[in-house]
Biotite code that builds the C-alpha atoms (Angstrom):
import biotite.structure as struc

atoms = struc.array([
    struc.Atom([90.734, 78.215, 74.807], chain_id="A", res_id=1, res_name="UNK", atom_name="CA", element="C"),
    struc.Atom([89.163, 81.570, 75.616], chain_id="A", res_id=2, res_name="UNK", atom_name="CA", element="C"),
    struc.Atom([91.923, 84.244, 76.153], chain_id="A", res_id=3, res_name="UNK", atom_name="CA", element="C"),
    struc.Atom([89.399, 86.439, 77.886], chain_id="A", res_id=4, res_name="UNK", atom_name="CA", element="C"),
    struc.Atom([88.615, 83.932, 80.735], chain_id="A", res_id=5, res_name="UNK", atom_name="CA", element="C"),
    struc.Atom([92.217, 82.927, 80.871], chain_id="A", res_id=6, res_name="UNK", atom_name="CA", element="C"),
    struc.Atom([93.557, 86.693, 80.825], chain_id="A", res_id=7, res_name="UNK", atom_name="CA", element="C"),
    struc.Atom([90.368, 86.926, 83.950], chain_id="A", res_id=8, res_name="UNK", atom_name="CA", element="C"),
    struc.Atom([92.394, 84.008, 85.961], chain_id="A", res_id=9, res_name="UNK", atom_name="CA", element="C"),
    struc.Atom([95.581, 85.226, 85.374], chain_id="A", res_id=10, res_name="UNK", atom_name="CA", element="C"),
    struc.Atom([94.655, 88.720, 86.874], chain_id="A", res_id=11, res_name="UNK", atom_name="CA", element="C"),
    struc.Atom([92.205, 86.304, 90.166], chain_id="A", res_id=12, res_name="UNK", atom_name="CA", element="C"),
    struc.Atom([96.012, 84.605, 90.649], chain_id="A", res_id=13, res_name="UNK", atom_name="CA", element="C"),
    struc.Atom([97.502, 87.796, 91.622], chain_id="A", res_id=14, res_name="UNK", atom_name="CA", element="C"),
    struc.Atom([94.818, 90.009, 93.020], chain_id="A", res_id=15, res_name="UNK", atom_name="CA", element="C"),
    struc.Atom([92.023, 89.670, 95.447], chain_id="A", res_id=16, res_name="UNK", atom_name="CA", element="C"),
    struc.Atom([89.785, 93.267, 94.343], chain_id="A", res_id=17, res_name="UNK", atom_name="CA", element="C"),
    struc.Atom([87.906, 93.303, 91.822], chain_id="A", res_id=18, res_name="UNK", atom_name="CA", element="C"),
    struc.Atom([88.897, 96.856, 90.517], chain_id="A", res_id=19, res_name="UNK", atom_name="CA", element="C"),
    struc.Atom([92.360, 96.063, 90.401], chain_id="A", res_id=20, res_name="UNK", atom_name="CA", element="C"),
    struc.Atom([91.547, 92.562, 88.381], chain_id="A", res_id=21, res_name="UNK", atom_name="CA", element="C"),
    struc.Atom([89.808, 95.521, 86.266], chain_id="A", res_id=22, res_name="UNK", atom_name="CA", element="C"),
    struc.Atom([92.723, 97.549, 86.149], chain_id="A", res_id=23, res_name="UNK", atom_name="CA", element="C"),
    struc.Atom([95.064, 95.066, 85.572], chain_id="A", res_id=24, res_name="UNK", atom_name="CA", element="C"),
    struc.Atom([93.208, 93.237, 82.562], chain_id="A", res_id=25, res_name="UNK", atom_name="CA", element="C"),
    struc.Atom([93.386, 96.890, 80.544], chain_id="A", res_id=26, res_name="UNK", atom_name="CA", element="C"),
    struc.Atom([96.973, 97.155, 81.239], chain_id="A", res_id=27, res_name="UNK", atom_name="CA", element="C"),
    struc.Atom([97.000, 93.118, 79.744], chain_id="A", res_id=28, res_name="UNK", atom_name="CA", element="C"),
    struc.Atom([95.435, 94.119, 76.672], chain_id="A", res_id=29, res_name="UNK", atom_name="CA", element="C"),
    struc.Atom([96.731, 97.144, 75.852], chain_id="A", res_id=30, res_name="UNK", atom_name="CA", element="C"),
    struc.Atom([100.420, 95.316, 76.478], chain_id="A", res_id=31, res_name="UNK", atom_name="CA", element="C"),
    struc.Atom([99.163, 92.874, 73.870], chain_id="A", res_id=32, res_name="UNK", atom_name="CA", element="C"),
    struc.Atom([98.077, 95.535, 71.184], chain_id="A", res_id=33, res_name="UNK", atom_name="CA", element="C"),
    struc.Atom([101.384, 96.983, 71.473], chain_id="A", res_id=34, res_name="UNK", atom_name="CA", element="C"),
    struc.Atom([103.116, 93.419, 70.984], chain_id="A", res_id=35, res_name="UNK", atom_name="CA", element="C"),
    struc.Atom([101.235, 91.596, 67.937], chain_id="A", res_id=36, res_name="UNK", atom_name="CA", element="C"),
    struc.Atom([103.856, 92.069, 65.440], chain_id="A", res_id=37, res_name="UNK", atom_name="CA", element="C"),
    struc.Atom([106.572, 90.762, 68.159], chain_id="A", res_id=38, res_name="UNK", atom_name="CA", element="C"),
    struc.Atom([104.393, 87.541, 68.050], chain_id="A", res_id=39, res_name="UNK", atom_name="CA", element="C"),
    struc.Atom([106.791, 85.165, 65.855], chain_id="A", res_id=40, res_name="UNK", atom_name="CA", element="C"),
    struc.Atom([105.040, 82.487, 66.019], chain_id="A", res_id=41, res_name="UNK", atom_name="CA", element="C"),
    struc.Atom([107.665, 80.606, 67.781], chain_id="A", res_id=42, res_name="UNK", atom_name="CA", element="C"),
    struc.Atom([105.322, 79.600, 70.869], chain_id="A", res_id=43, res_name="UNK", atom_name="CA", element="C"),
    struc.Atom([101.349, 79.152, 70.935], chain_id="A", res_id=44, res_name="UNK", atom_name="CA", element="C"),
    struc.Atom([99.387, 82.063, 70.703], chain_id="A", res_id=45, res_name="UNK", atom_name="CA", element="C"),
    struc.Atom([97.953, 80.894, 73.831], chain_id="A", res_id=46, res_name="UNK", atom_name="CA", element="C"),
    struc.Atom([101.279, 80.996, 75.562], chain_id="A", res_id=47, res_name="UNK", atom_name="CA", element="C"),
    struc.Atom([102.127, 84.398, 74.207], chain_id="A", res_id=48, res_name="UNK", atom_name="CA", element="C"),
    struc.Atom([99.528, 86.053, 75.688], chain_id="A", res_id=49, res_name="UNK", atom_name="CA", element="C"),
    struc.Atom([99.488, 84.132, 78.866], chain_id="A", res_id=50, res_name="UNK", atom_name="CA", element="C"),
    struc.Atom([103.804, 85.425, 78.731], chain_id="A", res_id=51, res_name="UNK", atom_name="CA", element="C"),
    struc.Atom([102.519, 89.121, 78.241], chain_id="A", res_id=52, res_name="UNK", atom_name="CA", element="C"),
    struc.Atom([100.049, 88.315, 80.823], chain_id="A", res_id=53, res_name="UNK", atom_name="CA", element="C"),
    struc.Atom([102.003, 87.540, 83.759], chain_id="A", res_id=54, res_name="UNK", atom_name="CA", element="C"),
    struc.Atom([104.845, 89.520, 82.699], chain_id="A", res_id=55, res_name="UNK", atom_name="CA", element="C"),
    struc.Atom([102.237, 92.766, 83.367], chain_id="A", res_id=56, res_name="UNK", atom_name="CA", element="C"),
    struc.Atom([100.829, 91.372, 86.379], chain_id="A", res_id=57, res_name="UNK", atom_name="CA", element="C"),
    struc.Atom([104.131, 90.967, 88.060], chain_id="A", res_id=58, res_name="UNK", atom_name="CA", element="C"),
    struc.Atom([104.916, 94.587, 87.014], chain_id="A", res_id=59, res_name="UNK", atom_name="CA", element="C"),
    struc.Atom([101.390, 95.883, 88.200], chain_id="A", res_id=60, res_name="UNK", atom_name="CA", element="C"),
    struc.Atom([101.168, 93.888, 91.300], chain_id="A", res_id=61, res_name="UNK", atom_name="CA", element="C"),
    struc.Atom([104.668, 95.346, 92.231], chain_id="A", res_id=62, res_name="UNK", atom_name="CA", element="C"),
    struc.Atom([103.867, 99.123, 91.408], chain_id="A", res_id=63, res_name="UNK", atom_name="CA", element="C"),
    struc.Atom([100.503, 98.226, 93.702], chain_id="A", res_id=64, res_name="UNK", atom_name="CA", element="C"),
    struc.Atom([102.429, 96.936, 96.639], chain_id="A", res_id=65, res_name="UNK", atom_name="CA", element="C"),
    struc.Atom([104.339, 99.651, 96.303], chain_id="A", res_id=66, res_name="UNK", atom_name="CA", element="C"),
    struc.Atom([101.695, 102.098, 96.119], chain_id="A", res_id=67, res_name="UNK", atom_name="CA", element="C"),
    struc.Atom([99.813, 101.088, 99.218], chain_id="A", res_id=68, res_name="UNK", atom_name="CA", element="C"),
    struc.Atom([103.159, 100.657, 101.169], chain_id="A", res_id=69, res_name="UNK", atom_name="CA", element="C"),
    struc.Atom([103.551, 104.360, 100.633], chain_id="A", res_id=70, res_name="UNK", atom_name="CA", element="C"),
    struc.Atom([99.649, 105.412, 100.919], chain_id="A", res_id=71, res_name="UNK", atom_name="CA", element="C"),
    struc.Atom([99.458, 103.457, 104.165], chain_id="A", res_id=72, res_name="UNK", atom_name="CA", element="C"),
    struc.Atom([100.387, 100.830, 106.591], chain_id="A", res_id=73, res_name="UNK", atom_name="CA", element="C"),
    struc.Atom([97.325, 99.277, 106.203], chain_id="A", res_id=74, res_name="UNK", atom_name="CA", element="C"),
    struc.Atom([97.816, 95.055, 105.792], chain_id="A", res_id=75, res_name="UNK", atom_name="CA", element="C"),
    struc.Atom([96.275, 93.361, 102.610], chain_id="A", res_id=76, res_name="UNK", atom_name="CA", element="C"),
    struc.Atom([93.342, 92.036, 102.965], chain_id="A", res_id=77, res_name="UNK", atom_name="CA", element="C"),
    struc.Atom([93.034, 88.173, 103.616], chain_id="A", res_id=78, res_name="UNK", atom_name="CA", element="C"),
    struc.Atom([90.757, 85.922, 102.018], chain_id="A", res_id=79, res_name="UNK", atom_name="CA", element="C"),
    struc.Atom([88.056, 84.213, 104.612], chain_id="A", res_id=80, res_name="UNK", atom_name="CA", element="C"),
    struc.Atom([86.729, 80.863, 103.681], chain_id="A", res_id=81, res_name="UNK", atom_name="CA", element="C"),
    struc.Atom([83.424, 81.447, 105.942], chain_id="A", res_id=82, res_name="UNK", atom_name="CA", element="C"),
    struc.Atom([83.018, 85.053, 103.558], chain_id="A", res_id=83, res_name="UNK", atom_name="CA", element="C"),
    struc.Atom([83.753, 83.674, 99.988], chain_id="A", res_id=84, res_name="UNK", atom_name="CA", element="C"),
    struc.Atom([80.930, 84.625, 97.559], chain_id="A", res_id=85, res_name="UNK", atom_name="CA", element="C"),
    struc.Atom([79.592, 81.113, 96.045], chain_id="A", res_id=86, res_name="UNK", atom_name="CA", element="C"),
    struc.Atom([80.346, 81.717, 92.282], chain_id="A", res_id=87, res_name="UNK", atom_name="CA", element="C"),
    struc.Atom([80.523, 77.710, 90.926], chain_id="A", res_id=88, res_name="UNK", atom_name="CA", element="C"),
    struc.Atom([80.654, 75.444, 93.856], chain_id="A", res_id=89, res_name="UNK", atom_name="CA", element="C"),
    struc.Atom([81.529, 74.394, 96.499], chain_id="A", res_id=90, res_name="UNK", atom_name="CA", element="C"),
    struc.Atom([84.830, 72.659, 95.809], chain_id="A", res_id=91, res_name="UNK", atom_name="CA", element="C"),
    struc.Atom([85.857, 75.217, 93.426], chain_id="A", res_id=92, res_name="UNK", atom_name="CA", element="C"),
    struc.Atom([85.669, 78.187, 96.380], chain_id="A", res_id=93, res_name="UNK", atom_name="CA", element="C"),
    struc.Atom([87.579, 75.662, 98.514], chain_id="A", res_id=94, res_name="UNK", atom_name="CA", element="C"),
    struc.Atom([90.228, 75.319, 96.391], chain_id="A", res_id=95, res_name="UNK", atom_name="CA", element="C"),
    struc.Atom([90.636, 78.788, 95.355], chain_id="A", res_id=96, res_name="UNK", atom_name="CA", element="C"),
    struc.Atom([91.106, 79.674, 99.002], chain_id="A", res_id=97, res_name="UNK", atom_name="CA", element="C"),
    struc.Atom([93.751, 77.310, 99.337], chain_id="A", res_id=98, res_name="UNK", atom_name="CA", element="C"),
    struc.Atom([95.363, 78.418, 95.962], chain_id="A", res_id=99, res_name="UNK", atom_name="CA", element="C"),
    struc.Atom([95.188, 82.359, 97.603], chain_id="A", res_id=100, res_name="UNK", atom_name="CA", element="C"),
    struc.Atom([97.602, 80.892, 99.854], chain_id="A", res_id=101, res_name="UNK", atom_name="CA", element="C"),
    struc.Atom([100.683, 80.357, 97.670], chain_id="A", res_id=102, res_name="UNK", atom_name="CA", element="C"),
    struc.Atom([103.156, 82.602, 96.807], chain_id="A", res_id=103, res_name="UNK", atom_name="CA", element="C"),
    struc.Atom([102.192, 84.415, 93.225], chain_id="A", res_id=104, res_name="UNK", atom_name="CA", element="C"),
    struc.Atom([105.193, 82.348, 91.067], chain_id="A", res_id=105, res_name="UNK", atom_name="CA", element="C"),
    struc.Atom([103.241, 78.758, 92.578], chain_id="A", res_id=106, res_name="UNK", atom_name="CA", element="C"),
    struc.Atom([99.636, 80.185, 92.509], chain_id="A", res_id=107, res_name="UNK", atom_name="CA", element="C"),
    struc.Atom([100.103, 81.055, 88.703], chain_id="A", res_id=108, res_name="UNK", atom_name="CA", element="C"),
    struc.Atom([101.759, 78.216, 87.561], chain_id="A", res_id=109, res_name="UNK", atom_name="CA", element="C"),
    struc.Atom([99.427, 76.317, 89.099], chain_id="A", res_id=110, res_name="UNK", atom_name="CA", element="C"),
    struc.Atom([96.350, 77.925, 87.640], chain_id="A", res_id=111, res_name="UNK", atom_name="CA", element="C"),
    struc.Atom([98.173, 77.749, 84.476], chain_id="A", res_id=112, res_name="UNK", atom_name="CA", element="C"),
    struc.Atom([98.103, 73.886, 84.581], chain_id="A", res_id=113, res_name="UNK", atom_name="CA", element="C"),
    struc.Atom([94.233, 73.879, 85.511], chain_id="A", res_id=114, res_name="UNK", atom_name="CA", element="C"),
    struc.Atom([93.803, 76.149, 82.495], chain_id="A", res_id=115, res_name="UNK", atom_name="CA", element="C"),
    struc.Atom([95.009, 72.746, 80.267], chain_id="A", res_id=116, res_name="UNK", atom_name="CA", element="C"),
    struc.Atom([98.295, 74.169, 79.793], chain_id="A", res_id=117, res_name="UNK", atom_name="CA", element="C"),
    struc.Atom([101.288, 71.283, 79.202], chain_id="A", res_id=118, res_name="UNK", atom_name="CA", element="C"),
    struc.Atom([104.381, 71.619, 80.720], chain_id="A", res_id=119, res_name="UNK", atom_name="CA", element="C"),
    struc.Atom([106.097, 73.073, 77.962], chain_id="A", res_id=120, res_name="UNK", atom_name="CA", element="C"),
    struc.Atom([103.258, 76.030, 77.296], chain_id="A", res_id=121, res_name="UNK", atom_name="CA", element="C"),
    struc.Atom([104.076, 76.773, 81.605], chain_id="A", res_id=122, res_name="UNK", atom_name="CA", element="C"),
    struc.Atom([107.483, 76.575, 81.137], chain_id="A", res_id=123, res_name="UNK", atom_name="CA", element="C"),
    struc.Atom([107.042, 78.965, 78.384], chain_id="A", res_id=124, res_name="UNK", atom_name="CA", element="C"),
    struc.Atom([104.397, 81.504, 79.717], chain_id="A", res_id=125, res_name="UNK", atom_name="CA", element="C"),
    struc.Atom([106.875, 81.198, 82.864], chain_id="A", res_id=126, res_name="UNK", atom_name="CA", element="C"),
    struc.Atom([110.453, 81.138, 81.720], chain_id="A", res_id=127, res_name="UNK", atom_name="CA", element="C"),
    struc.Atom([111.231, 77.541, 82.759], chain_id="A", res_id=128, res_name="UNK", atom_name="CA", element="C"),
    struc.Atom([112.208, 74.251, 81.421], chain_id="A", res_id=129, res_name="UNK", atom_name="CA", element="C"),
    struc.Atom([109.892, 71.419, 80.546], chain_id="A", res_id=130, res_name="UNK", atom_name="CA", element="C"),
    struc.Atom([111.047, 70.029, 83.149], chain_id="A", res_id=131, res_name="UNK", atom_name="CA", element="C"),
    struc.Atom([111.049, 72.340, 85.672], chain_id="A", res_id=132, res_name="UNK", atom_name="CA", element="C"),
    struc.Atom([107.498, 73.396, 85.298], chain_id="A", res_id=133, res_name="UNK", atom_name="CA", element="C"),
    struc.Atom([106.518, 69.506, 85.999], chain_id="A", res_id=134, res_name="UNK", atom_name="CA", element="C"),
    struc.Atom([108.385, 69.740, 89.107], chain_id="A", res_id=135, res_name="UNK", atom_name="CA", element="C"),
    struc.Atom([107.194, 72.638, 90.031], chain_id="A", res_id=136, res_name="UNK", atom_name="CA", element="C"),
    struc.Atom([103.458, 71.619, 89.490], chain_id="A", res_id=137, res_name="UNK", atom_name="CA", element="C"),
    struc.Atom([103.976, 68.407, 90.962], chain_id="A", res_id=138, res_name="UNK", atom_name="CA", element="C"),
    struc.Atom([105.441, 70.290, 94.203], chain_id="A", res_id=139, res_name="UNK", atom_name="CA", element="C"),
    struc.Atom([102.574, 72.212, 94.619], chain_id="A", res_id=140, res_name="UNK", atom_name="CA", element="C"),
    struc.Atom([99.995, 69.493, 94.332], chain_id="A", res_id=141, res_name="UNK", atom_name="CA", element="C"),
    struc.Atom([101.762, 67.887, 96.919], chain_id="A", res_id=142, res_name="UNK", atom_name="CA", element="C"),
    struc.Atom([101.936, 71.331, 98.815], chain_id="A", res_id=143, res_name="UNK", atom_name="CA", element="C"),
    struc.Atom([98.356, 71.786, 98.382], chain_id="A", res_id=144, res_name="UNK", atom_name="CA", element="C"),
    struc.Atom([97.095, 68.266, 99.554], chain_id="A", res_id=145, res_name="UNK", atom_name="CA", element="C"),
    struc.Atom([98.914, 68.713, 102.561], chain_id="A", res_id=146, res_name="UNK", atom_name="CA", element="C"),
    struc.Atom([97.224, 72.013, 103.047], chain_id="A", res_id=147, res_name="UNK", atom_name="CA", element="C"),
    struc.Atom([94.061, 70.634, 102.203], chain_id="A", res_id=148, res_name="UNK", atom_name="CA", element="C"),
    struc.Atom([94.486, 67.714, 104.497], chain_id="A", res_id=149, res_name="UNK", atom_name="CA", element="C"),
    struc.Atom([95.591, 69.558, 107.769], chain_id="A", res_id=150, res_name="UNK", atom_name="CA", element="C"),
    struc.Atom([92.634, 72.531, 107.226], chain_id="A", res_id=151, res_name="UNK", atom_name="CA", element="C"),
    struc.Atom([90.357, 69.283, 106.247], chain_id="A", res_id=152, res_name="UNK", atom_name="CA", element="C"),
    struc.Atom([91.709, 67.464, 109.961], chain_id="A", res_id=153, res_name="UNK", atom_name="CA", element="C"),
    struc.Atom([90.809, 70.607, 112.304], chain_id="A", res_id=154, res_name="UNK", atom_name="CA", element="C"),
    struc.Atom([86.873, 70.326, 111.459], chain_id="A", res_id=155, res_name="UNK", atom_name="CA", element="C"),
])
């Protein structure tokens, strides 16, 4: 698994620009320098990082919200499906503006189980049971189907 790519899609799950994706990934690997010799080797190195990961993107994501909230009243920008650059295909772009749509907690742990992840690395990486994590991805599946379905019934 390449921690650079999966560091990139943690950092896509919470943020739409791609200077704060930028931003964020530095604060990600910088966090990780200054915890390798916490690393017990306990969990996956995979899961570690993807813990530190979203662990700093909840952090940053907050201080950002913040930030703007006091900057301005302007409204975060939305994702529109007839403006999404092309980058793989089709399908891919289609999904990814569904998966915008969830709340942060869903939209990672869901991108964590595309990454290959089991249930036990999410529940890890997220602070969750085993079990909990399969319920949770099997909830959004269902979530997103719906979505997929209604947005797929208007056209």
């Amino acid at each position: 698994m390449d921690s650079h790519n999966s560091i990139y899609r943690v950092c896509y799950a919470f943020l739409n620009n791609e200077e704060d994706i930028k931003d964020l990934k530095q604060e990600i690997y910088i966090q990780i320098w200054k915890s390798i010799e916490q690393f017990e080797g306990k969990s996956s190195w995979n899961t570690f990082i993807y813990r530190i990961a979203v662990n700093v993107a909840i952090r940053f994501k907050g201080n950002l919200i913040s930030h703007q909230q006091k900057m301005t009243d302007v409204k975060l920008e939305k994702v529109d499906p007839m403006n999404v650059t092309y980058i793989d295909n089709e399908n891919v772009q289609y999904l990814k503006y569904f998966l915008k749509k969830l709340p942060d907690n869903e939209r990672l742990i869901i991108s964590l189980y595309l990454e290959g992840l089991s249930y036990k690395e999410i529940a890890e990486a997220m602070g969750l049971t085993a079990g909990h994590a399969g319920v949770k991805v099997q909830r959004i599946k269902q979530q997103l189907k719906i979505q997929i379905e209604k947005e797929h019934d208007r056209f």
